[in-house]
N, C-alpha and C positions, 0 to 999 in steps of 0.2 A: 818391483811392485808399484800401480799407482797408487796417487792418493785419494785420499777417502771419498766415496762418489758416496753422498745422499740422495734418496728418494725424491724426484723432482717435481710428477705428478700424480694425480688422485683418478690416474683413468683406469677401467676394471679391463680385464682380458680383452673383451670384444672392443676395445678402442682401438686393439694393436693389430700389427699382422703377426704376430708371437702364434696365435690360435690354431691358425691354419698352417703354421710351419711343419714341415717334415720330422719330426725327432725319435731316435729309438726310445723305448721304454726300460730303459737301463738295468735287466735283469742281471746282465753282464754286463762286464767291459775289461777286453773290449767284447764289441757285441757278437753275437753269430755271423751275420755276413763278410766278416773280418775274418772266418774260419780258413785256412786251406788245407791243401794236402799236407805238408810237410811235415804234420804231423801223426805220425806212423803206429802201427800197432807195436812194432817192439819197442818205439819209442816210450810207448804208453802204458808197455810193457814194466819196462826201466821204471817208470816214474810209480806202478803198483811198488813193487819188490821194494823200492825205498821207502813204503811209509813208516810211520812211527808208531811199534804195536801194542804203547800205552794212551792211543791219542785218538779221541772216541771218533767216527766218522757218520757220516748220513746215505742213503741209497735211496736211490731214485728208480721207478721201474715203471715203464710205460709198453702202453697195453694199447697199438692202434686200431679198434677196431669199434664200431657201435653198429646198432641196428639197422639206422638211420642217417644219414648224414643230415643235421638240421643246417638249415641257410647261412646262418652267421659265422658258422663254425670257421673258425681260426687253427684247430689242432690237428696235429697230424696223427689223420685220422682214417680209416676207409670203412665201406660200410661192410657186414657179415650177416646173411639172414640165417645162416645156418652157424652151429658148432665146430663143424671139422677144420677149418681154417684158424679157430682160436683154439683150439686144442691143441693143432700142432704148433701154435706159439706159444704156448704153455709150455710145449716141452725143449721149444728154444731157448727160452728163458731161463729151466732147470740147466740146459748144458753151457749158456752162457756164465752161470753163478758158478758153477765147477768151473771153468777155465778160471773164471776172476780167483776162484779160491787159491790154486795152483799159482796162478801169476801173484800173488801176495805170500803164501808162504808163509801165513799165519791167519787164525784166527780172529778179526780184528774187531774190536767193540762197535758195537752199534748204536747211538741214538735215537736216530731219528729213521723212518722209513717211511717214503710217500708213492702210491698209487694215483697213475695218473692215465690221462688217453684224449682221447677217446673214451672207452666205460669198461674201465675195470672190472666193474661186477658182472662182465660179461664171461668172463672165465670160468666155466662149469664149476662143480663143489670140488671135483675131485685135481681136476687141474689148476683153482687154486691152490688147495693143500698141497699141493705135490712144491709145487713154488715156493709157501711159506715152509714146508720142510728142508728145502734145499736153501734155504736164506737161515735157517736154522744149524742145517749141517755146517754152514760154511762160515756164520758169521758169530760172535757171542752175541745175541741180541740182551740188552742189557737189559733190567728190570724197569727203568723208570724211561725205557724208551716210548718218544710218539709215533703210534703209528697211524699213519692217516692216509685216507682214501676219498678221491673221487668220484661220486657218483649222480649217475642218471635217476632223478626219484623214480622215475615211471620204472626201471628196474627194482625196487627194495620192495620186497616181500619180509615176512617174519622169517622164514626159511635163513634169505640171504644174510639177516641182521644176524642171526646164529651162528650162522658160518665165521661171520666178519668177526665177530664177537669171541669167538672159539682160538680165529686165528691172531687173536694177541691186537685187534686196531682198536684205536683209542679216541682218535677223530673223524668224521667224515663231512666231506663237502658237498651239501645238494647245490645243481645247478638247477636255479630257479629261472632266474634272467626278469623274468616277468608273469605278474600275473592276470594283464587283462589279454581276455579271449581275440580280439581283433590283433593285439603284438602278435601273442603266440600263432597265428595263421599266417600270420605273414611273413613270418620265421621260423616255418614249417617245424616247431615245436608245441605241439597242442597238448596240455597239460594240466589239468582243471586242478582245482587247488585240493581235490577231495584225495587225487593222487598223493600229492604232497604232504597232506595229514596224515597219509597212510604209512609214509615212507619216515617220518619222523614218531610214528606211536611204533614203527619198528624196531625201528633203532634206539630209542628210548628203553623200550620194554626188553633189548637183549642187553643196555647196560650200559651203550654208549651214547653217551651223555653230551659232550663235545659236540656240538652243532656247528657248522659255518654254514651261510648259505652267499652265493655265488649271483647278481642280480648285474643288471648289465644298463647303461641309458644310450640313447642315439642310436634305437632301433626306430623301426617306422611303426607308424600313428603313436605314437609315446607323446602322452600332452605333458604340463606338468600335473594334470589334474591323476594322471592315470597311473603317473609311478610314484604320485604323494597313495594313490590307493595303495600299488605295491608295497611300499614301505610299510606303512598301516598294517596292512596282512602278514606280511616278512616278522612284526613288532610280536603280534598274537602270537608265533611261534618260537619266540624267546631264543635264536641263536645264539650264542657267547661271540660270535666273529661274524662280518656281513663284509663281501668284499662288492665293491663298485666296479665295475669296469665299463670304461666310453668304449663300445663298440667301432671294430678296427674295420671296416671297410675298405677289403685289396683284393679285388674280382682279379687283378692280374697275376695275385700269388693263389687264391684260393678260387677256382674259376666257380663252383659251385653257389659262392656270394653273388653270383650274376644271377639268381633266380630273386633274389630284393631286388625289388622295385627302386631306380636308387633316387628314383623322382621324390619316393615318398621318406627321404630320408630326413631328420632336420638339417639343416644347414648351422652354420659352426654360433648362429645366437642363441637358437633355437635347442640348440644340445647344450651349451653352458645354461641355459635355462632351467633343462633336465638335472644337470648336475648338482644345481644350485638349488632347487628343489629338492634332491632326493638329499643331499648333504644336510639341509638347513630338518628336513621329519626323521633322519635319524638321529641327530642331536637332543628334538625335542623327546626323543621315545631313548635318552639314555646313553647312546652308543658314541664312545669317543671316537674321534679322526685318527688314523694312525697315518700318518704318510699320503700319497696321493690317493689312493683308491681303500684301504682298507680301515675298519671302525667294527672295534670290542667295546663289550660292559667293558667296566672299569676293574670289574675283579679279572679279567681275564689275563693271563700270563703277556699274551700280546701286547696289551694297555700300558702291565706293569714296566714292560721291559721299553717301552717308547718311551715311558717317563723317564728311566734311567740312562739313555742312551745307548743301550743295548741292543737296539734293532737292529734287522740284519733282512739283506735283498739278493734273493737267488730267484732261478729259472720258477719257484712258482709265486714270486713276487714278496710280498714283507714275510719275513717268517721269523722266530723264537730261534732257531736253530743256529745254532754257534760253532759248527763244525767245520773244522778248516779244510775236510774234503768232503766230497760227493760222489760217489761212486752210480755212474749211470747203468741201465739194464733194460734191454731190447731196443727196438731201430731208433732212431731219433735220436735217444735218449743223451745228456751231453754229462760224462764226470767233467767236476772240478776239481783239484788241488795245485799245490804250492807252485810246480812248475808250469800248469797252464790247463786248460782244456782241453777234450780229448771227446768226441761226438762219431758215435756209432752210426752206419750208413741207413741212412732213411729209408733205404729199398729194402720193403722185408724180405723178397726174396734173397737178395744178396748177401745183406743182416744173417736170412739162416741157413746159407751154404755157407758163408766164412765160420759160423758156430760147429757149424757139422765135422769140418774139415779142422777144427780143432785150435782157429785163431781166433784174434780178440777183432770183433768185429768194427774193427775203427777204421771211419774215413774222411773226417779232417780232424783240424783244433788248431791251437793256438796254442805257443810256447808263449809265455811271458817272460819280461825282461822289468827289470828293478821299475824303469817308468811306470809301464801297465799297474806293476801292484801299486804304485802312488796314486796316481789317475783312479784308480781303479777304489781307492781307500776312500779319498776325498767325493767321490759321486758318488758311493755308498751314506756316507755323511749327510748330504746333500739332497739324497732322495729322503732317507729317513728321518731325518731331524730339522731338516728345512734351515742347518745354520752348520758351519765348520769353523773352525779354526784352522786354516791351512796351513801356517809354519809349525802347529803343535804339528798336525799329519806328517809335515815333512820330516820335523825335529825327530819324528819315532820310524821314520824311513832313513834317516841318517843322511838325510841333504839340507838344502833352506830354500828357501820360498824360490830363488830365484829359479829352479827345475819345472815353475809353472805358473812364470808370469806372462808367457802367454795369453793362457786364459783369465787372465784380465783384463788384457786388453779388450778381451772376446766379452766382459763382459761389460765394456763402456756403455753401449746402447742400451742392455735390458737393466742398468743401474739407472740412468736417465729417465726411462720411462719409468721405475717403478717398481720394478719385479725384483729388486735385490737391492740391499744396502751394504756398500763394503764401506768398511771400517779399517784399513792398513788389510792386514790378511783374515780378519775376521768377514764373513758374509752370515750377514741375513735372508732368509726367502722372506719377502715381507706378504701380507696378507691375500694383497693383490698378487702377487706372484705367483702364489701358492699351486693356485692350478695348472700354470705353467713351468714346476718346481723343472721339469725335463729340459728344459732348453736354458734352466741355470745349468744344469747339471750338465751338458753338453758343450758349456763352452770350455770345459777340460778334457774334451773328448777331440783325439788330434788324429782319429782315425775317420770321423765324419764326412771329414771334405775331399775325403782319398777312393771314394767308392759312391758309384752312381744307386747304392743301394735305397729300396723305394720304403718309409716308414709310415705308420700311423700319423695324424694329427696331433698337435700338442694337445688340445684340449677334443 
């Protein structure tokens, strides 16, 4: 371990080259492009049949398809103008739940369930229910489970809020992003706010209450004038949770981002400006910081559990959920548990010939080893709490510090500048750092420098 590096100057992000560095956004770790083959369907197989079937679990189901493909979009996703293509993933989904059920061998409790995509509520009325029936045949879904969904407001009708409402969901996510007229054109999501009121007196009036709404900065013409208005309007509709996210700009992974203009995008002052703006009007309108991107009222469970150190960072970033597995469902989609990752092939046709043919649709993951879960603890810490103690971490992994004093060394530079104060094994994110918590959190990541894999911006 070295010794104690104090905070040496008072420069804010934009003084560093920190800003513009490459870093994952540590959903995982290790992350997905670390995934390969090796890891197998029977393999995955093996690691269902062993769970523990007093040991409550969470499930993930992804739904790729939307209307529309809008520009920024990041998810895996394709576009569907008609039903028949999402119908018959509706019924891949049903026969992938029956394999999963088979391959566990029990019943196993439920907490937590998240709807994701692309746009879920794309699923007709009847090939939802057919879905949550079959999540019911196969799982105990517990009583005080959350269940939560992503959604396109331009989709939510009263009808749909019925449905949702019928089918046991208890949160949903609008994707807002933004609400002046010139963003939304030029990010080929046109959404007038009248929609959005529509889509929350929905949902409201069927019972679910649970608001989050999903707002994005470092799109193009975003002044700070324009998303202090978004904010503003976002406030008038009283969500309990608002997630931030800096727009990830990678036309080489998502070619369809080649339609932004990328002339018109801010450059890395001009989007910490954005950031800094929209952080500093949810504050004033109420809403705490959780971690890097997300901010609840204070009554909110989220809120509660960040004061306590209870937060927790999976595939849809800070969540309440404490579940030490994840069970994934349809293409993409990636479980977690104890012995590693386990991510279903992203080609749906593939995806639903292997369902059909009666296997577990997996085509890579990650075995973890003792390391991983340590790294993997400590950057969890780090992202969500912005401080660890890293020999306790060790101490409850059963080694000492010396298993990862590497990344201290890694973290000599961003201690100097500013962005972390170590203390012997104690670290600080310090204020200034905050926005850059990613590339503290990175200098425990020993898989980074191993793969020419292309990331997001720190800020």
């Amino acid at each position: 371990m070295v010794a104690a590096m104090a905070q040496k100057t008072t420069k804010t992000p934009l003084d560093l080259e920190y800003a513009t560095r490459s870093v994952p956004r540590y959903t995982s770790y290790p992350t997905a492009p670390h995934f390969d083959t090796s890891v197998t369907a029977e393999i995955y197989r093996g690691w269902l049949a062993g769970l523990d079937p007093t040991d409550p679990i969470s499930v993930y189901l992804h739904v790729p398809y939307c209307r529309t493909i809008c520009h920024y979009c990041g998810c895996h996703t394709k576009g569907a103008r008609k039903d028949d293509p999402v119908i018959d993933y509706a019924e891949g989904l049903v026969e992938e739940i029956r394999l999963l059920g088979e391959a566990i061998g029990r019943r196993l409790p439920v907490a937590h369930i998240h709807w994701g995509g692309g746009t879920p509520s794309l699923l007709p009325t009847e090939s939802f229910r057919a879905v949550v029936k079959a999540l019911r045949a196969t799982f105990d879904i517990l009583p005080t489970v959350e269940h939560a969904i992503e959604l396109d407001p331009r989709t939510v009708r009263e009808d749909l809020a019925a449905l949702l409402a019928e089918s046991g969901v208890t949160r949903a996510s609008l994707g807002v992003q933004d609400f002046d007229p010139a963003v939304q054109k030029a990010i080929g999501r046109i959404q007038p706010i009248e929609t959005v009121e529509r889509a929350v007196a929905a949902l409201r009036g069927a019972g679910i209450t649970a608001i989050n709404f999903d707002l994005m900065y470092g799109l193009p013409h975003q002044t700070p004038e324009t998303i202090r208005r978004t904010i503003e309007l976002t406030h008038g509709f009283a969500p309990s949770r608002i997630a931030l996210f800096g727009y990830a700009h990678v036309p080489w992974f998502k070619k369809h981002q080649r339609l932004i203009d990328e002339a018109q995008l801010p450059g890395a002052a001009a989007r910490f400006a954005l950031e800094q703006t929209a952080r500093s009007a949810l504050a004033e309108f109420g809403y705490e910081a959780i971690g890097l991107d997300h901010f609840a009222l204070s009554t909110d469970e989220m809120a509660v559990k960040a004061k306590s150190g209870e937060l927790h960072r999976n595939f849809q970033g800070y969540t309440t959920d404490d579940a030490g597995t994840l069970i994934g469902i349809g293409c993409s989609s990636i479980g977690k548990m104890h012995q590693g990752f386990a991510q279903n092939d992203p080609d749906i046709g593939r995806w639903r010939r292997a369902v059909d043919a009666g296997r577990l649709p997996i085509a890579k993951g990650k075995a973890l080893d003792a390391d991983d879960r340590l790294r993997a603890d400590i950057i969890e810490r780090v992202m969500c709490d912005y401080a660890v103690d890293v020999d306790a971490v060790c101490a409850a992994h059963g080694v000492t510090g010396a298993a990862v004093a590497d990344a201290f060394e890694r973290l000599i530079g961003p201690a100097r500048d500013g962005l972390v104060e170590v203390d012997g094994a104690k670290l600080r994110v310090t204020e200034v750092g905050r926005p850059l918590v990613r590339i503290v959190a990175s200098a425990f990541d020993v898989y980074l420098a191993r793969a020419a894999a292309r990331h997001s911006v720190a800020v």
